[in-house]
C-alpha positions, 0 to 999 in steps of 0.5 A: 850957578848953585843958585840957579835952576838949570835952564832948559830948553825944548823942541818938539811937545807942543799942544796935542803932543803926549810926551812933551807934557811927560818931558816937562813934568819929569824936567820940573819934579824936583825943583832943579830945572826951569823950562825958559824957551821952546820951539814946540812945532813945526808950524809957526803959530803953533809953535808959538802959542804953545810957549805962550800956553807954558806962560814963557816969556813972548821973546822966548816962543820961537818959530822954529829951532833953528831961531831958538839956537841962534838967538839964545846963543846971543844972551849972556850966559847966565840967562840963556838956556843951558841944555835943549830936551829934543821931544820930536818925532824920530827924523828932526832928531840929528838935526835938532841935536847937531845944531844945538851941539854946534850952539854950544848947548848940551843936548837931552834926546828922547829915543831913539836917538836919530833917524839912522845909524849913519846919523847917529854915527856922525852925531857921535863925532859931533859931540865928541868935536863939540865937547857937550853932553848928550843923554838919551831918555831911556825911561826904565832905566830910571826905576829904582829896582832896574837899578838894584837888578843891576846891581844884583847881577853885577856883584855876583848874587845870580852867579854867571848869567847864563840866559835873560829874557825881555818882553815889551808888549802893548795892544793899542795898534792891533787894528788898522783903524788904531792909527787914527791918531797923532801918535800912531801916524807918525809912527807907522809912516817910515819918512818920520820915523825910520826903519821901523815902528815896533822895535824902533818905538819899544823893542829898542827900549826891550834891548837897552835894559837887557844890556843895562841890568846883565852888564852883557852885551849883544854880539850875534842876532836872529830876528822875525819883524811881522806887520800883523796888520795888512797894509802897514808899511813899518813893523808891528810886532817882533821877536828876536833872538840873541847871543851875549859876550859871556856865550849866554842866549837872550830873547828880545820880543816886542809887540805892538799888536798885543790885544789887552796888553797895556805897557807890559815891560818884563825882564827876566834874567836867569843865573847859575845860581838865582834868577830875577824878574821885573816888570814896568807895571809893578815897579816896585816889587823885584823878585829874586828866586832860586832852587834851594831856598824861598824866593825874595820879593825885594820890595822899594823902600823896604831894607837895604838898597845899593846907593844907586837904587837908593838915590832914585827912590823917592817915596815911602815904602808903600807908595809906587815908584811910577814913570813920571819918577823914573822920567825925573830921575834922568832929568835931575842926573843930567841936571847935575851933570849940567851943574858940574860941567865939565866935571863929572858929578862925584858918586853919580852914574850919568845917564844913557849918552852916545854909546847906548845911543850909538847901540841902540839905533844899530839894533833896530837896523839890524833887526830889520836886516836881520829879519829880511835875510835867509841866514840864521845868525848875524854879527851885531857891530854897530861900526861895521859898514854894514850889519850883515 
């Protein structure tokens, strides 16, 4: 096993799909993990000509998922896939992850993780019968400075947190003819991609990293979910209003209708005794401030890091730690979480697994439900009956 490259599997991200292609750069960027079969669409042929177009071997282009887990699962153990990466739209998610599970696979899953909260939550069972790992794909958890800013916070530079603030804003469905693509049908159409667009695409990733970097969790929500643009079924665009178990507010926004915003991911999370601030599209630069003194520009690659933030950067100071490295830096932990089964990895924070899962698909129900009552605030339990 030392060896080997892990051997990884996918379903989902045939030809024409935009983030298999960016599953598969990440999977291969150092060199630990070989892509060795996929089921890579619904349709048939396409499914098949896909996996011919990634040079796999024929016997290894399956038709379907279903075909995959069955016939992998009958080669010897030293040649079958070890762990499945699940790139499909949002309503193939549990299935896809249950039969895999159930296989004897571990499971890599894009966000977010099922179709409902109900899914997830029998998803949570089945890993936990099965004894598998399950890590989700929350990119920006991958960034070296998101994991300094964790770090910040954690060892008390900002003093109790006393507010955070996460915008997520792009512009490329502000029009109504914006959906004519792949990647937006899916999105807006509510049988594949569930309660929501907006927060279930992006908002949910706005969500993950508050939690991430504060280390505080979400306990009551006040949300307005708008489709801006007549005619659509799902969400485009959000705003929601949190409180924390430390009594600190939160403010989630989300936008989808945003004109001229590209992938404009910021965070800001306020202290008693300094701030930080981080966006996604100048990953390398983390400001921390304060009232009494200049504020720091805490650079990648320049001085000392702590040793999580250290291990994900990868490049000189100077050079950008962009997507496609972060992506990676989730696939190379879970790789080594797959090498050390069923030990865990000595000095090593796993990535994102079923309890962010389990969270993050609650926030995008309650943020609906939240959005469609008359009362203000509501109690955020994601094993509750119901959110309201």
């Amino acid at each position: 096993m030392k060896n080997q490259k892990i051997r990884m599997g996918m379903v989902g991200g045939g030809s024409g799909a935009f983030i298999g292609q960016v599953h598969r750069m990440a999977a291969n960027l150092d060199g630990q993990i070989e892509l060795v079969c996929g089921a890579f669409s619904s349709d048939k042929q396409r499914s098949i000509s896909s996996g011919q177009d990634l040079y796999l071997d024929e016997s290894r282009c399956y038709a379907n998922y279903q075909e995959m887990f069955e016939k992998e699962a009958q080669l010897p153990s030293d040649e079958r896939m070890q762990f499945v990466s699940i790139v499909t739209p949002n309503h193939l998610h549990f299935d896809v992850a249950k039969l895999a599970l159930e296989n004897g696979f571990h499971v890599l899953s894009d966000k977010p993780a099922t179709f409902s909260l109900e899914e997830v939550l029998a998803l949570e069972q089945i890993i936990s019968k099965n004894q598998k790992l399950y890590g989700l794909t929350h990119t920006y958890t991958g960034y070296p400075l998101v994991k300094q800013a964790k770090h910040l916070v954690a060892s008390g530079e900002l003093g109790k947190v006393t507010k955070v603030a996460v915008q997520y804003s792009q512009g490329w469905l502000s029009k109504e003819s914006d959906t004519d693509n792949k990647q937006a049908a899916w999105r807006l159409d509510p049988s594949r991609a569930g309660i929501s667009c907006c927060v279930g695409d992006i908002g949910v990733h706005a969500f993950n990293l508050l939690e991430y970097i504060s280390g505080l969790e979400v306990e009551q929500m006040c949300s307005e979910l708008t489709s801006v643009v007549d005619g659509r079924a799902l969400d485009d665009d959000a705003t929601i209003l949190v409180k924390l178990n430390n009594g600190a507010k939160g403010i989630v926004g989300a936008s989808q209708i945003a004109v001229g915003d590209e992938n404009d991911l910021a965070i800001s999370v306020y202290g008693e005794k300094a701030s930080l601030t981080w966006r996604q599209q100048e990953p390398n630069s983390l400001w921390l401030k304060y009232n009494d003194k200049p504020a720091q520009m805490i650079r990648a690659g320049v001085g000392e890091f702590c040793e999580e933030a250290q291990m994900a950067m990868r490049t000189p100071a100077g050079h950008p730690e962009g997507y496609l490295e972060a992506f990676a830096n989730l696939y190379l932990r879970f790789a080594q979480q797959v090498r050390a089964f069923p030990q865990a990895p000595e000095n090593l924070e796993p990535i994102l697994g079923i309890e962010a899962a389990v969270r993050g698909m609650a926030f995008i129900e309650s943020s609906v439900t939240t959005s469609q009552s008359n009362t203000k605030w509501h109690t955020f339990n994601p094993y509750a009956q119901k959110t309201l």
